[in-house]
C-alpha positions in Angstrom: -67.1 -48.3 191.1 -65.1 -47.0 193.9 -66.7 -46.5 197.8 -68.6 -43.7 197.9 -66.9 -40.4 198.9 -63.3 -41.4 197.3 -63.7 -39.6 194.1 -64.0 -35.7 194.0 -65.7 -36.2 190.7 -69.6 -36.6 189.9 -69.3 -40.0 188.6 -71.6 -41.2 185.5 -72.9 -44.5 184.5 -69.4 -45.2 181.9 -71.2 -45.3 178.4 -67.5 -44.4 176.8 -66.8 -46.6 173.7 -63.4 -47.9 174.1 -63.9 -50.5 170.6 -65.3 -48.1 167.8 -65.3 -50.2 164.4 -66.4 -49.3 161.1 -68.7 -51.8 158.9 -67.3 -52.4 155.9 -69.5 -52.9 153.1 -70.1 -56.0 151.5 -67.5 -57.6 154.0 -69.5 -61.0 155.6 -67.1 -63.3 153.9 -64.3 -61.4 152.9 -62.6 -62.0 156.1 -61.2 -65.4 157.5 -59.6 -65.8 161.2 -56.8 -68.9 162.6 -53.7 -70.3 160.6 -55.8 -73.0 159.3 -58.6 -71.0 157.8 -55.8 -68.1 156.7 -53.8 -71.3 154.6 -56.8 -72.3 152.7 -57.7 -68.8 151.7 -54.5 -68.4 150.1 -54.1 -71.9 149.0 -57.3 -71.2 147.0 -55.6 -67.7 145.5 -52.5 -69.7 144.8 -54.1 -72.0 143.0 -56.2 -68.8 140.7 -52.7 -68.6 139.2 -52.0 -70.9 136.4 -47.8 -71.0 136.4 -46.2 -73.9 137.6 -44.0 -71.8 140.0 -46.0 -68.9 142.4 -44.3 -66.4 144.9 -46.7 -65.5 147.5 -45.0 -61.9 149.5 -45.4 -61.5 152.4 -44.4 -57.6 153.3 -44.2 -56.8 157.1 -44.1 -53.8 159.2 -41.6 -53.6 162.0 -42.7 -55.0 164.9 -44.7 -57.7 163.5 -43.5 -61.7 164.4 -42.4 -62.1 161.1 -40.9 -65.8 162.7 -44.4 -67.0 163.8 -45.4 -65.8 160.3 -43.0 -67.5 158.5 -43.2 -70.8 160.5 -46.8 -70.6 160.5 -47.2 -70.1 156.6 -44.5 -72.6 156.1 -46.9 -75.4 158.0 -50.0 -74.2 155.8 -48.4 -73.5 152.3 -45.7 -76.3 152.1 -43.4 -74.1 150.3 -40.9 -75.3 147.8 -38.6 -72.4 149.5 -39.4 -70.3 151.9 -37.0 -67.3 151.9 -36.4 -64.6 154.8 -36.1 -60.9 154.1 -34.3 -60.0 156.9 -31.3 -62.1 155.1 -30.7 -59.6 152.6 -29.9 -56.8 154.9 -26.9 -55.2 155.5 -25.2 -56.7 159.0 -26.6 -55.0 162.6 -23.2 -52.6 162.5 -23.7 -51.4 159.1 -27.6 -50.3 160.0 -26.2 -49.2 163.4 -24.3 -46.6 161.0 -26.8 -45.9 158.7 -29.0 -44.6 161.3 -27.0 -43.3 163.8 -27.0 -39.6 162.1 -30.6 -39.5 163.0 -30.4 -40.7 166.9 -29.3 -37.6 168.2 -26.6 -38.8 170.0 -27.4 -39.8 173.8 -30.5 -37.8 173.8 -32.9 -40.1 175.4 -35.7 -38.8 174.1 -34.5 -36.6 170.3 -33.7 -37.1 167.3 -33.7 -36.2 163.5 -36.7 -37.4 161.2 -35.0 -39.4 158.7 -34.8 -39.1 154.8 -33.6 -42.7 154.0 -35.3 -45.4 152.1 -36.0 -49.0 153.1 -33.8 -50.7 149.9 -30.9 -48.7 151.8 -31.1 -51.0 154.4 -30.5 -53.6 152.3 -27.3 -55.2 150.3 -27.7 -55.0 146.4 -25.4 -58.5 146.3 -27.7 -60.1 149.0 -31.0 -59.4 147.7 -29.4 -61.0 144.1 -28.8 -63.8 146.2 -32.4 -64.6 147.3 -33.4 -63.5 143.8 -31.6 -66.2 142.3 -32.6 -68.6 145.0 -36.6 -67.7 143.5 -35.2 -67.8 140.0 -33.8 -71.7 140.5 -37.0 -72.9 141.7 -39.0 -74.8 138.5 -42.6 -75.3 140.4 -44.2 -74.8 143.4 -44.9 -72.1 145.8 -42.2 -69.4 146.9 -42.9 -67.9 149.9 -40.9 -64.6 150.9 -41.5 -63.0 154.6 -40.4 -60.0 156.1 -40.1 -56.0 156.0 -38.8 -55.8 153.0 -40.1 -59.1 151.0 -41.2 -57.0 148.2 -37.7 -55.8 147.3 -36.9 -59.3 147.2 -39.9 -60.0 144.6 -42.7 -58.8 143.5 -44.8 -62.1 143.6 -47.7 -63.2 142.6 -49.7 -62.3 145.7 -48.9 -59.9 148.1 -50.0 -60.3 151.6 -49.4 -57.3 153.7 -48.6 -57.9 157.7 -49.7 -54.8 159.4 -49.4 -53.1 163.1 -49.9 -50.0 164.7 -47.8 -48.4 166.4 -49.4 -48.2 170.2 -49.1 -52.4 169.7 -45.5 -51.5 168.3 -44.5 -49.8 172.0 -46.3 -52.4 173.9 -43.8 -54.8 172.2 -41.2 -52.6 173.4 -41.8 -52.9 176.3 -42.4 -56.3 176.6 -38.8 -57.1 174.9 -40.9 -58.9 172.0 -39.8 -56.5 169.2 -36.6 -55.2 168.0 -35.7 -52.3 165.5 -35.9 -52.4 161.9 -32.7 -54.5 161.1 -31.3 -55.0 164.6 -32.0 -57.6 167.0 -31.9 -55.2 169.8 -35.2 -55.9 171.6 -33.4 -56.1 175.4 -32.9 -52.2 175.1 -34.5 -50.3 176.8 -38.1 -48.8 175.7 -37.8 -45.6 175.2 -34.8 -45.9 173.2 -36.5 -48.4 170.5 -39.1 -46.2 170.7 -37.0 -43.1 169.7 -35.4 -45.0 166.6 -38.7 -45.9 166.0 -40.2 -42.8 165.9 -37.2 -41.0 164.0 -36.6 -44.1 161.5 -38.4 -47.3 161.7 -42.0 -45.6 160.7 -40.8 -43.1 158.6 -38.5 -45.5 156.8 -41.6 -48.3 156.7 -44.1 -45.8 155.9 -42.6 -44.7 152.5 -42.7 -48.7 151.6 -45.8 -48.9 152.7 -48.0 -46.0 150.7 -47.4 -47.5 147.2 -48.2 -50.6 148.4 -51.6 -50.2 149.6 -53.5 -50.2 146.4 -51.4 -53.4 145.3 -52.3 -55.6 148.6 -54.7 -59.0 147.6 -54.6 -59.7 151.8 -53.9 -58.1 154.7 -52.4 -60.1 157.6 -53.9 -59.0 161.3 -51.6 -60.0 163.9 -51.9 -57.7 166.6 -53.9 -60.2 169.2 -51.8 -63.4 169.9 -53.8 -66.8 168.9 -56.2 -65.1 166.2 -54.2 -64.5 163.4 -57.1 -62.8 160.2 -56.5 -62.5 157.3 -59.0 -59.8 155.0 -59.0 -59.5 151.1 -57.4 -56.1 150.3 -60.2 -54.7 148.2 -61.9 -55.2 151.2 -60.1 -53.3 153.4 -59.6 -50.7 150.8 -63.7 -50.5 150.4 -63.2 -50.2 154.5 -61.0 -47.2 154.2 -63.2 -45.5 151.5 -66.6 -46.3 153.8 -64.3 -44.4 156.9 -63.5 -41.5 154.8 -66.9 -40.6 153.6 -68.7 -41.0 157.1 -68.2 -40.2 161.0 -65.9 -42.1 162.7 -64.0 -43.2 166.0 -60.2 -44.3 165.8 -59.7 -46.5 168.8 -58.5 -45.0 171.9 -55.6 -46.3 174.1 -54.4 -45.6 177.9 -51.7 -45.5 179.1 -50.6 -44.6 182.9 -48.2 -41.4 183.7 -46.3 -40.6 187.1 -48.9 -37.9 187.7 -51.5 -39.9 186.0 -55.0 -39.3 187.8 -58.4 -41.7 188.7 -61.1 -39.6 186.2 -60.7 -41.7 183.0 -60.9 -44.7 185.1 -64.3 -44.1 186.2 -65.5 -42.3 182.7 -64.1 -44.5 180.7 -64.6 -48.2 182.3 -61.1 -49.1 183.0 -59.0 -51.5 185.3 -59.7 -50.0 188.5 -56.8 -52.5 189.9 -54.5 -49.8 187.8 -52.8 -47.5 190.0 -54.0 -44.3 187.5 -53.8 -43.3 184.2 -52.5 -40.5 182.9 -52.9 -40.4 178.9 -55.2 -41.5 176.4 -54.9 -41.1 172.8 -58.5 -40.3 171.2 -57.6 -39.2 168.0 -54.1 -39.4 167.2 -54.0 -41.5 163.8 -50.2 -42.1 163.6 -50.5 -43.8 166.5 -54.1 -45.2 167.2 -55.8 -47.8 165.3 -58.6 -48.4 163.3 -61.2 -51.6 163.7 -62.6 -52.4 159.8 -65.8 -55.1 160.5 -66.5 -57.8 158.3 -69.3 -59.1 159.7 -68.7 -61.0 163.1 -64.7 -60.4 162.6 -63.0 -57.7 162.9 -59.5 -56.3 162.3 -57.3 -54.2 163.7 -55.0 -51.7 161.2 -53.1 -48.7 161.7 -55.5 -45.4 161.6 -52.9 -43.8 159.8 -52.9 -45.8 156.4 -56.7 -44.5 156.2 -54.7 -40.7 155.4 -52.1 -42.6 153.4 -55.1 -44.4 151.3 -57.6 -41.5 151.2 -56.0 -37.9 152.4 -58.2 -35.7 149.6 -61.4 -37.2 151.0 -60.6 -37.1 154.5 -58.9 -33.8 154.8 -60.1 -31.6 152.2 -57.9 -30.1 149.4 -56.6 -27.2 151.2 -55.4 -29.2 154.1 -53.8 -31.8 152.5 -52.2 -29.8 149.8 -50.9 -27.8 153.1 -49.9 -31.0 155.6 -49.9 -33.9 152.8 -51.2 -37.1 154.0 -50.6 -36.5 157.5 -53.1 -36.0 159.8 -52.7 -32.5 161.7 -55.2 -32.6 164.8 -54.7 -34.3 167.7 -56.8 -34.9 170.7 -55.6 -36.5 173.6 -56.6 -36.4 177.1 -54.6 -35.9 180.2 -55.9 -36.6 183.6 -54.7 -35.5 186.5 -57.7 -35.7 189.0 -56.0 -37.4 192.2 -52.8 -37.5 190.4 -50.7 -34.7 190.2 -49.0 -31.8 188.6 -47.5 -32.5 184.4 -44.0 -31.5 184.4 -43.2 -27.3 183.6 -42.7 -27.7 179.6 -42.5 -25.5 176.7 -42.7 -26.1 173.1 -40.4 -25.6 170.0 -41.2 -22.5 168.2 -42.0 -23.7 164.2 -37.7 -23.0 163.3 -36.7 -24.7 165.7 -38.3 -27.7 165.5 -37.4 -27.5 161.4 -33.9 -26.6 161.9 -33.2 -29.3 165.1 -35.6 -32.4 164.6 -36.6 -32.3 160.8 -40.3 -31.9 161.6 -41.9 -28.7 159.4 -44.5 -27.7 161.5 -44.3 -27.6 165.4 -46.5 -28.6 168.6 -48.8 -25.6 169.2 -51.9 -26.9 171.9 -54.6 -25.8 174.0 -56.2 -27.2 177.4 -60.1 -27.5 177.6 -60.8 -28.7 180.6 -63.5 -31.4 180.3 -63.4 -31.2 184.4 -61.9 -30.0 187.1 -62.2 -30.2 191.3 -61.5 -27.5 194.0 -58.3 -26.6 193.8 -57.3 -27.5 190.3 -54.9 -24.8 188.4 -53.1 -24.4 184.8 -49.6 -22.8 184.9 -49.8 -20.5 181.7 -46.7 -18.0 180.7 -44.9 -15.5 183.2 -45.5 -13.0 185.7 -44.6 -9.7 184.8 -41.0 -8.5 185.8 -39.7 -12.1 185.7 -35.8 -12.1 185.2 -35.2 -14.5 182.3 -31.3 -15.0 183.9 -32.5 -15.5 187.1 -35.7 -18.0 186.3 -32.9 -20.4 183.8 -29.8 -20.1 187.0 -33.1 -21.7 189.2 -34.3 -24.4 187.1 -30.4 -25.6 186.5 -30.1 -25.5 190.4 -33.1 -27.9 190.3 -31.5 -30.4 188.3 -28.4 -30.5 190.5 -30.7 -31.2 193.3 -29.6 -28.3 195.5 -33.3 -26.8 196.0 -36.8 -27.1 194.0 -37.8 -25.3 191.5 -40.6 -22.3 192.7 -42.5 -22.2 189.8 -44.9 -20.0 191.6 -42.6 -17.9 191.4 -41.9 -17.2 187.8 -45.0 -18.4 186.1 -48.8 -17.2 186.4 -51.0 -19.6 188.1 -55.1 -19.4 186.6 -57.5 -21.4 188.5 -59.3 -23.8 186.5 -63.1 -24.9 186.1 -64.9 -27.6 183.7 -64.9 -26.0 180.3 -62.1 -23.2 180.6 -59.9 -23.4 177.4 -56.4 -22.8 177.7 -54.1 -21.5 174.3 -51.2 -22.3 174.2 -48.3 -21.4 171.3 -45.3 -22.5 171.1 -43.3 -21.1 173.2 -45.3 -20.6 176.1 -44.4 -21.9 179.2 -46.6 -24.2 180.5 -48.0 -27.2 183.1 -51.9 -28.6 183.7 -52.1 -28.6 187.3 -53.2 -31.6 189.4 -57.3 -31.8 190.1 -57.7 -31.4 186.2 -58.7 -33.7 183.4 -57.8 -31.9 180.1 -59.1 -32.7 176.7 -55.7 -31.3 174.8 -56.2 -29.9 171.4 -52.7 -29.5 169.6 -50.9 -30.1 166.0 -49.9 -33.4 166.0 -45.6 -33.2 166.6 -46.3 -35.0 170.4 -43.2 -36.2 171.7 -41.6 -32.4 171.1 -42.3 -31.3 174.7 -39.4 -29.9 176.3 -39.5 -30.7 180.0 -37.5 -28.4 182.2 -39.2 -29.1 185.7 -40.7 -32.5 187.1 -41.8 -31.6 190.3 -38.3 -33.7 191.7 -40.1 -37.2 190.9 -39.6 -40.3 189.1 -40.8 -41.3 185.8 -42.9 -44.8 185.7 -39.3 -46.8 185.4 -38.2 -45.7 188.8 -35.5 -43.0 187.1 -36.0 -38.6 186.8 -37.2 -37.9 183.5 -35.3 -36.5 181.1 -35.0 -33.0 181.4 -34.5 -30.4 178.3 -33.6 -27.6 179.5 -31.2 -26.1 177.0 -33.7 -26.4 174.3 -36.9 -24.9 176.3 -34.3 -21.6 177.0 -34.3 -21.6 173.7 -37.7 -21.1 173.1 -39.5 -19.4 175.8 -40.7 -16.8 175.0 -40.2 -14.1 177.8 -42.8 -11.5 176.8 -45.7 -14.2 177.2 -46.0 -12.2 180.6 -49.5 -12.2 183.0 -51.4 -9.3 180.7 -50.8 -10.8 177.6 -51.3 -14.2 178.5 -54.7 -13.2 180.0 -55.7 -11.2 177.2 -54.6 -13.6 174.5 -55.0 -17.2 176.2 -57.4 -17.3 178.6 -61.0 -18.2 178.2 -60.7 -15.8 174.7 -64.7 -16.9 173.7 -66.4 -15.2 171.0 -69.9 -15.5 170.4 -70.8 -16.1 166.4 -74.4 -16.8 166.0 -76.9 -18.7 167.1 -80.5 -20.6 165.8 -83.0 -23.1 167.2 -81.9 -24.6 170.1 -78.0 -23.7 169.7 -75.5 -21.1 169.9 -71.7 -20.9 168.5 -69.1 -19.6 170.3 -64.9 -19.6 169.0 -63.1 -20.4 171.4 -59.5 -20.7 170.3 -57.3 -21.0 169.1 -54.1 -18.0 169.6 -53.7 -16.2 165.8 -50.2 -18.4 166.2 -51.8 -21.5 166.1 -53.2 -23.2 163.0 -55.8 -24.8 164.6 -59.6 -22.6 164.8 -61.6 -24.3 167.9 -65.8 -24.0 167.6 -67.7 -24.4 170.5 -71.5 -25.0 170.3 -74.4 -25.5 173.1 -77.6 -27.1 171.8 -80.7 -28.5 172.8 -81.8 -29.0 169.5 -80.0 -29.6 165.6 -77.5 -27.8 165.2 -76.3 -27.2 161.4 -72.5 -28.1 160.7 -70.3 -28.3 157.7 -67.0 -29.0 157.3 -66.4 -26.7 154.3 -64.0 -28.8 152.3 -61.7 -30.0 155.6 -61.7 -32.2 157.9 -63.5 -31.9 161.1 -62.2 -33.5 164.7 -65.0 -33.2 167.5 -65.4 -34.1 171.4 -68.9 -34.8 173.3 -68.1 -32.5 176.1 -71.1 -32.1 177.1 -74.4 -34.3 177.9 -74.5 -37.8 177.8 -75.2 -38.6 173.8 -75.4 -37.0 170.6 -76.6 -38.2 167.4 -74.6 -37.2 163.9 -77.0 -37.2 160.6 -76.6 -36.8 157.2 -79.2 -34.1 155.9 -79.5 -35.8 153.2 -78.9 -39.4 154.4 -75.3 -40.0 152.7 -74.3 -41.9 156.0 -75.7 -43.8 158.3 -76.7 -42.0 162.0 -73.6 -42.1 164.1 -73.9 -42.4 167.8 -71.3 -40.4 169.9 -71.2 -40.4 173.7 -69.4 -37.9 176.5 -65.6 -37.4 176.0 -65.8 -39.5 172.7 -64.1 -37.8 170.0 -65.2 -38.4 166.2 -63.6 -37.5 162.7 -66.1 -35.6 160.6 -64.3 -36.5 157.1 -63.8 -33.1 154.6 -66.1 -35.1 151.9 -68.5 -35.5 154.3 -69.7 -31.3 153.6 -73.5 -31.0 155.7 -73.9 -33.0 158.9 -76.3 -32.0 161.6 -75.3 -33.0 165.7 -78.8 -33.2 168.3 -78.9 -34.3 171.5 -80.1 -38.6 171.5 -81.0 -41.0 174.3 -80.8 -39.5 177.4 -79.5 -36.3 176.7 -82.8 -35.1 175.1 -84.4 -32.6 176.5 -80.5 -31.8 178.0 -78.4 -29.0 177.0 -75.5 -31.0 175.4 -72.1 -29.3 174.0 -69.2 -29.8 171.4 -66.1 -28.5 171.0 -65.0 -28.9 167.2 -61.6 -28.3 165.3 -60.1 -27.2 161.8 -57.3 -26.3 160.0 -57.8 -22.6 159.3 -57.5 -22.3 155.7 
């Protein structure tokens, strides 16, 4: 802990769980870990397959070592050929092309979500090439690595080599990991990020759905030196056990410029960091999910559980609306000792359609899981504000020649522990410093359009990129201090109550698809998630226990500032205080997709 009397913050003995897992059933030995022990697994599925000649598959997604993987399987499998994917693409230039309608041009941060197909980055003559390679081969084992292996053949086994995309980025950065088809890992971050984002995963995602019920292994590589290997009908069982129970995806942190010291203390991390700023609770294109098989565990994206089962974890309604992507995000943002988030809006729904591809936008909230003196949320404008005037001062910002007085232009409300903020599109925007926001919002994240940053740096030393242009373009000016307080500040409405609870609705704006439930309970309170999926947050209390009323899952154990995934097959659950929070008044805060 830090010395006493350095932390404006009441300070709780941390019982946040950074490693949530889910059991698979039936898993003990369905899970091997190490190159030695992953070789004689397959060795003995190999050998289940009676032809003389056997092509073992070996699909990856990008960012995965498919070198180690190939040298590594190589030593093991004693391959009569081992073939690389990667040869069958087109040449660096040619993908260069292929993409670059979808980079946005020098925008470091934009682009355009992409349409194409992986066999597009590929040549027809090349992949006939490595096809007839496998064809001349009499006996023995074939093995085929890479994104992209299964175009080459379909095999005989197909081992899947998975990674989420949080370990993607930290590759990035650590110039391990290029783009799909480019050896381009010395660029910078952000920029292998953005093609990532706007191709890589879009492009890799479409391979991967149909693939997922074909798998016989999947290949866990995302901790160096402990390589596991799982069966796929395993891991499938895994996903279907996660979408018919409560669950935890696993969080991640990540520092920010105006990152703050809360989460630090909450949440049990480094306190040699300087601060951090963001973590990403529930955001399951980018988080991962931990399936147990007995004493190993592996790591997989939390996204291929909405690829694998979106009915049962969303509901009908919301997936025929959304497909199988996952439309609620929580995330916090901490700013407690840091300092102010840069002044942003968000795309209105035809703009983000018409200029990035994405078909539904970035509407949020701020519910402030706690706040110290001082601590303020910049919400729309102050009445009168001269829209020509505002736009001339922000430009003069970026030159340098004075800073921008948002006090100026914007509304400034002071901020407490559990104040919810709405915020539509559209609004302008910024959580003060002193804050630490849970932040409720549809899950387009990166669409934030930055046209202030308080004059500082970003974390690589250089100004952040600023969007001006597009945030003119959808701020909307009559967002102005009456409306704003009468539409998205502290709107609560109390709905019912029974034993030991009440309900309240707190959000979100009639714009926003997202309804927000808030309840206050000292005893069981009755949920259901009505045919969609539910995404809650402890915010109050130390622990809560999650039942089954009629024991269809196992009792799930959620602590303060954890959020959970109440899947839409789940229907009745029941949430009471547990541990040391009996006897407490505890409180959630719970989202849908209005329907």
């Amino acid at each position: 802990m830090a010395p006493p009397g350095t932390i404006p913050f009441i300070v709780r003995t941390p019982n946040y769980d950074k490693s949530p897992s889910v059991a698979v059933p039936g898993g003990e030995n369905a899970c091997v870990q190490g190159w030695d022990a992953i070789g004689a697994r397959l060795k003995t599925a190999i050998a289940q397959h009676p032809q003389k000649k056997r092509v073992v598959v070996v699909e990856c997604y990008p960012g995965t070592d498919e070198a180690q993987i190939r040298t590594e399987l190589t030593a093991q499998l004693k391959p009569a050929l081992v073939l690389d994917a990667a040869q069958a693409m087109r040449p660096p230039e040619q993908i260069d092309a292929l993409v670059a309608p979808f980079l946005g041009g020098n925008d470091p941060v934009f682009g355009f979500l992409c349409g194409l197909a992986l066999p597009e980055f590929f040549e027809e003559a090349r992949v006939d090439q490595l096809r007839n390679q496998i064809g001349a081969v009499q006996e023995g084992v074939v093995l085929v690595v890479g994104c992209g292996a299964r175009l080459i053949a379909k095999g005989n086994l197909l081992v899947y080599a998975d990674l989420a995309r949080w370990e993607a980025q930290l590759r990035f950065r650590r110039n391990e990991a290029g783009n799909l088809g480019v050896e381009n890992r010395t660029l910078a971050a952000n920029l292998q990020y953005k093609r990532a984002f706007f191709i890589d995963w879009r492009v890799a995602d479409r391979w991967k759905r149909p693939l997922i019920s074909q798998w016989d292994f999947v290949l866990d590589t995302h901790t160096p030196g402990a390589p596991k290997l799982a069966e796929g009908d395993a891991v499938r069982r895994g996903l279907r056990e996660a979408a018919a129970r409560p669950f935890r995806v696993v969080p991640f942190f990540d520092p920010a410029p105006w990152g703050g010291q809360w989460m630090k203390e909450v949440c049990d991390l480094d306190r040699s960091q300087k601060n951090y700023g963001w973590c990403f609770d529930c955001v399951p294109e980018e988080n991962s999910l931990y399936l147990d098989f007995g004493a190993l565990r592996i790591e997989l994206p939390s996204i291929n559980l909405v690829f694998d089962q979106p009915r049962a974890l969303l509901g009908e309604a919301v997936h025929a609306r959304f497909g199988d992507e996952f439309p609620i995000r929580f995330d916090f943002l901490d700013t407690i000792g840091g300092g102010h988030l840069s002044f942003q809006v968000h795309p209105l729904t035809e703009f983000i359609q018409h200029h990035f591809g994405m078909h539904y936008t970035q509407d949020e909230s701020y519910y402030m899981l706690d706040a110290t003196e001082g601590a303020t949320v910049y919400l729309g404008l102050k009445d009168g504000v001269d829209p020509a005037a505002m736009l001339r001062d922000l430009e003069a910002a970026q030159t340098g020649a004075a800073p921008f007085d948002a006090d100026r232009y914007s509304n400034q409300f002071p901020a407490k522990k559990h104040d919810h903020f709405l915020i539509p599109a559209g609004t302008v925007h910024c959580s003060g410093k002193n804050s630490m926001v849970l932040e409720i919002s549809a899950t387009p994240y990166i669409f934030t359009f930055k046209m202030w940053d308080w004059g500082r740096l970003g974390l690589d030393g250089k100004p952040r990129p600023i969007h001006l242009a597009h945030g003119a373009a959808n701020i909307q000016w009559d967002r102005t201090t009456c409306w704003v307080e009468k539409n998205l500040v502290n709107v609560v409405e109390p709905l019912g109550s029974g034993d030991g609870w009440r309900e309240e609705r707190t959000g979100l704006h009639a714009r926003e698809f997202i309804e927000t439930r808030r309840h206050w309970f000292t005893g069981t309170v009755p949920h259901h998630t009505h045919g969609g999926v539910n995404v809650l947050n402890l915010v109050e209390g130390e622990e809560a226990i999650v039942e089954s009323p009629s024991g269809a899952f196992e009792p799930y154990v959620v602590h303060y500032a954890e959020t959970f995934i109440v899947p839409a097959a789940v229907g009745p659950y029941t949430i009471r205080p547990h541990g040391p929070s009996v006897g407490r008044e505890c409180a959630t805060l719970k989202a849908f997709v209005r329907v």
